[in-house]
LUMTOR-163445 format. One record per residue (C-alpha): residue in one letter; x, y, z. Coordinates in steps of 0.02 Angstrom, whole numbers, plus 32768, in hexadecimal, padded with zeros to 4 digits. Layout:
AXYZ ...
This chain:
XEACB127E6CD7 XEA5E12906D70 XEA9413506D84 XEA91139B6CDF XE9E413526CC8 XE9A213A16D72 XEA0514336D2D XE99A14426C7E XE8E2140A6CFC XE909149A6D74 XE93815226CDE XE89314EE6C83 XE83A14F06D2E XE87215B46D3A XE84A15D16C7C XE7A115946C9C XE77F15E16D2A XE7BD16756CF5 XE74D16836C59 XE6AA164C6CBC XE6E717026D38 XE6F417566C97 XE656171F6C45 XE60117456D02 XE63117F76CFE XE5FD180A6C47 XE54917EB6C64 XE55A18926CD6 XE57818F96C5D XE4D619406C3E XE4B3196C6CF6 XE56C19996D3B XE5431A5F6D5E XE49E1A7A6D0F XE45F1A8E6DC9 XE3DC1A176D9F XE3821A6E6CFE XE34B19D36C8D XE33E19C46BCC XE27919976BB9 XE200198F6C1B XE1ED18E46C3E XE2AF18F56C85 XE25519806CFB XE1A5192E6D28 XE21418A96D6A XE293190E6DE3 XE206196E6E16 XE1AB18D56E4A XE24C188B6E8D XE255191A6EEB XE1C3190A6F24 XE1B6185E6F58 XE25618866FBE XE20418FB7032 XE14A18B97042 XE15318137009 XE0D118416F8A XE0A9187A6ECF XE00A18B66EFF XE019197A6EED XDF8C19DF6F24 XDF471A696EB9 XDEFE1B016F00 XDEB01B346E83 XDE861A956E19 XDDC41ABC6DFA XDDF11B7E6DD8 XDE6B1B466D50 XDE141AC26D11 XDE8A1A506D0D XDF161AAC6CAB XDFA21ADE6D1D XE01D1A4D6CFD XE09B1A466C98 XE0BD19C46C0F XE0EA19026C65 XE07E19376CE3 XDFD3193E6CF6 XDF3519676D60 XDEBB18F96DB7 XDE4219066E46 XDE7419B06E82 XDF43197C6E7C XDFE2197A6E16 XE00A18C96DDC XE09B18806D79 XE07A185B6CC5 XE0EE17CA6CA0 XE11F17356D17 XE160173D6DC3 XE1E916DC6DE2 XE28117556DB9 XE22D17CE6E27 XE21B17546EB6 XE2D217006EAE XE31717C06E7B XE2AA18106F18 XE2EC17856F8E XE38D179F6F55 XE38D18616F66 XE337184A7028 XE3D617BF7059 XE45C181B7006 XE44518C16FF1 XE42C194F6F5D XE46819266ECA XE46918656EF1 XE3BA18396E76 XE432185C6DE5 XE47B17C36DFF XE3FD17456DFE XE3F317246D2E XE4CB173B6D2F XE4D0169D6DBC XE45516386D4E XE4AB166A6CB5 XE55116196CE9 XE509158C6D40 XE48E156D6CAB XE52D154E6C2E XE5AB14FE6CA5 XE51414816CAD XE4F9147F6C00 XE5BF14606BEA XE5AC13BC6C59 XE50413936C16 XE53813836B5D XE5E113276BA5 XE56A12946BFC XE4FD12896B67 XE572127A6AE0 XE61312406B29 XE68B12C76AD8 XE6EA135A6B4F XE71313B56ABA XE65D13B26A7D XE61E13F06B12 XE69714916B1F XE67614AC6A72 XE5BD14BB6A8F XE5B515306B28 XE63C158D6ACB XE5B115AB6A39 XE52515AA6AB0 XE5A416436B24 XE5C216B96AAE XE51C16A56A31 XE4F317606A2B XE44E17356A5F XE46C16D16AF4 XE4F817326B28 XE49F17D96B1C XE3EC17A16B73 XE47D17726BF9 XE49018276C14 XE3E818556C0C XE3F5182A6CC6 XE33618596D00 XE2D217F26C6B XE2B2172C6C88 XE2D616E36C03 XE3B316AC6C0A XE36316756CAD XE2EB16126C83 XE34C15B26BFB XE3D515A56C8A XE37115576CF7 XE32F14D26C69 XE3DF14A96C5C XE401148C6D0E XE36F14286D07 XE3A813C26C8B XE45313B06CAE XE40B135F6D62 XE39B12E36CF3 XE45512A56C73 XE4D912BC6CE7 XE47A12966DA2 XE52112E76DF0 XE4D412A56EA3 XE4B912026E6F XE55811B76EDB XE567124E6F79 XE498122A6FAA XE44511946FF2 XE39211B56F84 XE3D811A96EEC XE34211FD6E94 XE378129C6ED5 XE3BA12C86E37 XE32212AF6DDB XE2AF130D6E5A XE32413A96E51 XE329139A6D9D XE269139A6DA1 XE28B143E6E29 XE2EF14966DA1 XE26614806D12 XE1CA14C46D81 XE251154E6DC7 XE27A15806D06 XE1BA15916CE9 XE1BD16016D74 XE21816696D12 XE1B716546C65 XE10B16096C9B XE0E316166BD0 XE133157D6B95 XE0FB15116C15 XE0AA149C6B87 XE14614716B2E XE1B1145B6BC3 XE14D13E66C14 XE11D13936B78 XE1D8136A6B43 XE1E513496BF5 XE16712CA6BF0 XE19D127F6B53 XE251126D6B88 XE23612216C1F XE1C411A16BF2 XE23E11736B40 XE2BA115F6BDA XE25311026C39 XE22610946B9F XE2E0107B6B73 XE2F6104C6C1B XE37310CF6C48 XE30B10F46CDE XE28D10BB6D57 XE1DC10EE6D96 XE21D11466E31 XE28511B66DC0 XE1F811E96D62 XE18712086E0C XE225125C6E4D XE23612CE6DB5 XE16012FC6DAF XE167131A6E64 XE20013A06E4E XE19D13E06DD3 XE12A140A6E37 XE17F145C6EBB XE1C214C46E4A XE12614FE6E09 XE0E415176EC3 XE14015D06ED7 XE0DD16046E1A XE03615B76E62 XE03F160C6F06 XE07D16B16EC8 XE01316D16E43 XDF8016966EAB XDFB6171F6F35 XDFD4179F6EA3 XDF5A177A6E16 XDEDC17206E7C XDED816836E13 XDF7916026E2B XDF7715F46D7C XDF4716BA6D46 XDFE517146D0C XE00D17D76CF2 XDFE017AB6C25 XDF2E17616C47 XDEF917D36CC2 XDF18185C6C30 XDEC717F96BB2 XDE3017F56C1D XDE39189D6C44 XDE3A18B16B76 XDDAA18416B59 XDD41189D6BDD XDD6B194E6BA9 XDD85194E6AEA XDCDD194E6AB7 XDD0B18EA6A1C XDCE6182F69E6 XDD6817AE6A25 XDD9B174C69AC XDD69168569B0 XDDE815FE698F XDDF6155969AE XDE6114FF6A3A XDEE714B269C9 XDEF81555697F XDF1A15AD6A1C XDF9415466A65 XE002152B69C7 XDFE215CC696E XDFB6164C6A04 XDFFD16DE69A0 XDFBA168F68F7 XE008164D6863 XE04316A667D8 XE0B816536777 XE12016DC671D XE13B173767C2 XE15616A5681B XE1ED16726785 XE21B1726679C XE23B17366858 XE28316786854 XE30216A567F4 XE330174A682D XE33B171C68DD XE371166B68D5 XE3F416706851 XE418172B67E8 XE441178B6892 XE4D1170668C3 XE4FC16B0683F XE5B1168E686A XE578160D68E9 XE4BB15E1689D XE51715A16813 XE5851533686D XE4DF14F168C0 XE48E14C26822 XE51E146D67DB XE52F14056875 XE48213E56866 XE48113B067B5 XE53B135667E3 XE50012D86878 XE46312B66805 XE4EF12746782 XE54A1221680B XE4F9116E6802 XE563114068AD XE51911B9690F XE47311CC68D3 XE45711196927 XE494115F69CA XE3F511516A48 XE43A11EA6A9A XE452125869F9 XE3A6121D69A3 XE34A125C6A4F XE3B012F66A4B XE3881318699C XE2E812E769B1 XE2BA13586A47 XE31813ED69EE XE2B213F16957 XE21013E669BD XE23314736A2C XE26F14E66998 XE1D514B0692C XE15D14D869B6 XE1CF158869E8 XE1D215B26926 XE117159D691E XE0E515E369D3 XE141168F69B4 XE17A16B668FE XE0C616E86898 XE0C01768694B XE0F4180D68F0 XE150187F697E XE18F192A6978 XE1F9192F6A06 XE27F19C16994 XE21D1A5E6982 XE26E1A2468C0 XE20519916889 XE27A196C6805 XE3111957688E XE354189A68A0 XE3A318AE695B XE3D2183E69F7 XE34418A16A4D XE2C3186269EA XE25917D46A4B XE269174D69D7 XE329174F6A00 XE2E8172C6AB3 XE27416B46A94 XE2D616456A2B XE35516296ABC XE32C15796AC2 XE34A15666A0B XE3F715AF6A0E XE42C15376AA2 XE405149F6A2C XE45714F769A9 XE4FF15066A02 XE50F14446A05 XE4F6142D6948 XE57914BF693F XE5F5146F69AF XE5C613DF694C XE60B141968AC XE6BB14596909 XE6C113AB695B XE6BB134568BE XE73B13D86864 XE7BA13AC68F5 XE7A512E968E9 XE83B12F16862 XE8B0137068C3 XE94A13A16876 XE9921452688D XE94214B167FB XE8931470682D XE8BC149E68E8 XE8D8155568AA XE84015506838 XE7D7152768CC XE82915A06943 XE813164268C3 XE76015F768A9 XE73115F36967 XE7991679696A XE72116E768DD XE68A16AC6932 XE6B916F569DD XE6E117AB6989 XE63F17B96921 XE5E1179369B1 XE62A17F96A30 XE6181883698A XE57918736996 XE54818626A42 XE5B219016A73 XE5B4197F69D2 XE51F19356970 XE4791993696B XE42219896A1B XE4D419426A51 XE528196C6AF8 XE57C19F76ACB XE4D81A576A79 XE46E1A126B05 XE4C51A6B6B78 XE4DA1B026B46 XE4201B056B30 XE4051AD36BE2 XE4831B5A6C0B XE41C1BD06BB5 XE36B1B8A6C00 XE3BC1BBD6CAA XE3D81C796C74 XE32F1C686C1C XE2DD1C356CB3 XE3301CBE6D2B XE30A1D4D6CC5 XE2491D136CBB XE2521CEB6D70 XE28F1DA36D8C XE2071DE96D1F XE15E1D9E6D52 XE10C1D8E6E0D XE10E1CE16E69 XE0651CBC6E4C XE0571CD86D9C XE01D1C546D20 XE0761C566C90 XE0531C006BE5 XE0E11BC86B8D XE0FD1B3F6AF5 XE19C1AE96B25 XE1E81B576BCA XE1771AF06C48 XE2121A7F6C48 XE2881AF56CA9 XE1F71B806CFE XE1951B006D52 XE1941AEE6DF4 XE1C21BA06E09 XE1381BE86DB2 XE0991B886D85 XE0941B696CCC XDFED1B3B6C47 XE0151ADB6BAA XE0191AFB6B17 XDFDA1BB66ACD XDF961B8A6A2C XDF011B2D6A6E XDE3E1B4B6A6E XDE321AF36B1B XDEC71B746B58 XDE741C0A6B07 XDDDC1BF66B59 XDE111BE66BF5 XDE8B1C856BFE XDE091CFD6C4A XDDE51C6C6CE6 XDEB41C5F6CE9 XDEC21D296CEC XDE5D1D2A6D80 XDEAE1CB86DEC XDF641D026DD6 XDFD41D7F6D6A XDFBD1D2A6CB7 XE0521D2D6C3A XE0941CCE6B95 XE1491CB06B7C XE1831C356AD1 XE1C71C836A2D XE1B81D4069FD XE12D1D3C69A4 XE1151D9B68F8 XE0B01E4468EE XE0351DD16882 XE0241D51690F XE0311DE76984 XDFA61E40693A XDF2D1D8D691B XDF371D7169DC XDF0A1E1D6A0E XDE7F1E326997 XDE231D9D6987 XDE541D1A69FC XDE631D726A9F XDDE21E186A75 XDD621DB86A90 XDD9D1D696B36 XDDAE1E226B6E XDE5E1E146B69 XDF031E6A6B24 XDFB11E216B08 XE05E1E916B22 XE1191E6F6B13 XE16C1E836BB4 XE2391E506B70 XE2801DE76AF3 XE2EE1D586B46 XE36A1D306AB7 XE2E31CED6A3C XE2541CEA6AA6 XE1E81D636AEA XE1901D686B8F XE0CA1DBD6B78 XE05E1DF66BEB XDFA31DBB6BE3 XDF311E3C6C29 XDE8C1EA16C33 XDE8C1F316BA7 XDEAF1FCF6C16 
């Protein structure tokens, strides 16, 4: 029997492998042959800065003509400080994306979040395996956690942090359960201090939800420690990894920022504070922390349910009812390793839920559009991780009974599951297939304005700074007292123009005569670009 069963091993082996290559070259599908034009413009803040990194070693970006602009010649992600061009989000993908483009090469910082992705789930695969004792669970649960549309498609959306940073919390965690160094080392607390390494890297990534990581963290541990599943050095081992991974975050945004704990987000809000003129609202600490965005509760039911359960319901479902199943299941509800699992999963999607769901964002020029490119779908990666265990949990306990008819009835159901997702990841709205043909389009856009305006002009814009910055510099948004007043000081520092939707004669005719008369200033269409229109911002002649 020795030979047929090495036989069925090896053919899995190459099954396996084969769909880990697949997934791999999936999560380039957003980036094969756009010659590096990005979605949003966090996706391009952070290949800029990548790019940056990779040739200077720095973020700082020095602006000529910072006091003469007041400020404004950035676009959004990215802001000004102190006479420079700073990142306005965290700097970790930028670091581990510019190292990786200075070792390897052009091209090579796309596949920093793709490398994380598939090391992130084959850990989660062995993670849930060590906890819970079951092969078949495990493969079920990266298999829900692989192809949920959100996961999957923030996968692809190779130059934004946050696949990574849930990848790296996995890694993390799969070096806390299943220590896989525990019998090739002689320290064997390695595992634990490289678990700690994986958590401080992942806030690299995500610096934001440093509370709840090491929170759970903490609470973990020291249950573990309680239970006497570990010892005192694996808890020092684990804080000290910690914080060596949080070294590279201090360090950097010290070098950057000026503060090791100052990010691209506070430096803005201080900037806001300074400028705006207007009353800051007071609130207390509690509030803050928990509820930084608020709390309202019918937005917050609102978004939960659109982005946790309506948009992917064929495998939210599944979730829930394994959820509601293993509290049913009186044998393993006692389990010590399913009660902490449980335990930890409701906490972190309580304190996600309430952290980001009463935060109302427009990131669809539609606010009525329910899409993966929202942010809460992005957010709530964490959530849909914990999810895919419940899920597999429900398919596990289906297959306990097998006969053939429930075999097939699983198979179509896993079956369904993978076609609606890769529906919706591919042809849905904001999908693949739309998303690039708008980037497609953002290149012709871009070389036709390139073609039509000087190298030093400024140009406003609403939602092009994405794909014309660096080329051209760019002032956000329009529509803004604090950009209106500053158009004549703009005007004299460089060619001045507005490109964003044609605008109506009404609109036309508003600007002209009462916004930008009294600035001593005239507006004129230069072309129409498809739907947009590039204008030319000018002294009346």
């Amino acid at each position: 029997d020795f030979a047929p069963n090495l036989f069925i091993m090896t053919w899995k082996r190459w099954v396996f492998g084969g769909l880990v290559v697949a997934y791999g070259v999936s999560l380039f599908a957003l980036t094969w042959g756009m010659q590096g034009t990005m979605n949003s413009p966090d996706e391009s803040a952070n290949q800029f800065f990548a790019e940056q990194f990779s040739t200077t070693g720095s973020f700082v970006v020095e602006q000529e003509f910072y006091e003469a602009s007041f400020g404004l010649l950035h676009p959004r992600s990215m802001t000004t400080f102190a006479g420079a061009l700073l990142p306005g989000s965290f700097l970790g993908l930028p670091v581990l994306a510019g190292s990786f483009l200075k070792v390897f090469g052009e091209g090579a910082a796309f596949f920093v979040t793709p490398i994380f992705v598939i090391l992130g789930l084959l850990a989660w695969r062995s993670t849930v395996k060590h906890l819970f004792g079951s092969e078949r669970l495990a493969n079920l649960s990266v298999f829900f956690l692989a192809i949920h549309p959100g996961f999957w498609y923030y996968g692809m959306r190779v130059m934004m942090h946050n696949a990574a940073f849930l990848a790296c919390l996995m890694i993390g965690l799969w070096f806390f359960i299943a220590k896989p160094l525990r019998l090739h080392v002689h320290w064997v607390y390695l595992d634990a201090l490289l678990g700690g390494l994986m958590l401080g890297i992942a806030l690299f990534f995500r610096g934001s939800e440093v509370l709840w990581v090491i929170a759970m963290a903490g609470i973990l541990l020291l249950i573990a420690l309680f239970k006497k599943w570990i010892k005192w050095p694996f808890i020092i081992a684990a804080v000290f990894g910690i914080f060596l991974g949080l070294l590279p975050t201090l360090y950097f945004n010290a070098e950057t920022f000026g503060d090791p704990v100052a990010t691209g987000y506070t430096v803005t809000e201080s900037l806001i504070e300074v400028t705006s003129g207007g009353a800051i609202e007071q609130r207390s600490l509690i509030a803050t922390v928990l509820f930084p965005f608020g709390f309202h509760e019918r937005v917050l039911l609102r978004n939960s349910w659109r982005y946790i359960f309506g948009l992917y319901p064929w495998i939210s479902i599944f979730s829930l009812i394994g959820f509601v199943w293993f509290l049913t299941t009186k044998k393993d509800r006692k389990k010590n390793e399913w009660k902490m699992f449980t335990g930890a999963g409701v906490g972190i999607s309580l304190w996600l839920v309430l952290m980001y769901a009463s935060w109302v964002v427009h990131d669809n020029p539609d606010p009525n559009a329910i899409t993966l490119a929202n942010s809460y779908v992005r957010y709530w990666l964490p959530i849909f991780a914990i999810g895919s265990v419940f899920a597999a949990y429900t398919i596990n306990q289906l297959w306990a009974k097998r006969s053939y008819y429930r075999s097939m009835m699983i198979g179509l159901i896993l079956l369904c599951a993978f076609g609606l997702s890769v529906n919706l990841i591919w042809f849905g709205i904001d999908g693949v297939l739309e998303t690039r043909q708008n980037l497609e389009s953002y290149q012709v856009k871009r070389d036709i304005v390139l073609d039509l305006t000087e190298t030093d002009a400024i140009i406003v814009v609403d939602y092009a700074d994405k794909y014309l910055f660096p080329h051209r510099e760019v002032v956000v948004p329009l529509r803004s007292e604090h950009t209106y007043s500053h158009l004549p000081a703009l005007r004299e520092l460089a060619p001045l123009y507005y490109y964003g939707i044609t605008l109506p004669e009404t609109d036309l005719v508003y600007l002209q005569e009462e916004k930008l008369i009294e600035l001593g200033l005239t507006i004129e269409p230069i072309e129409e670009v498809f739907n947009e229109t590039l204008y030319r911002i000018d002294y009346p002649r």
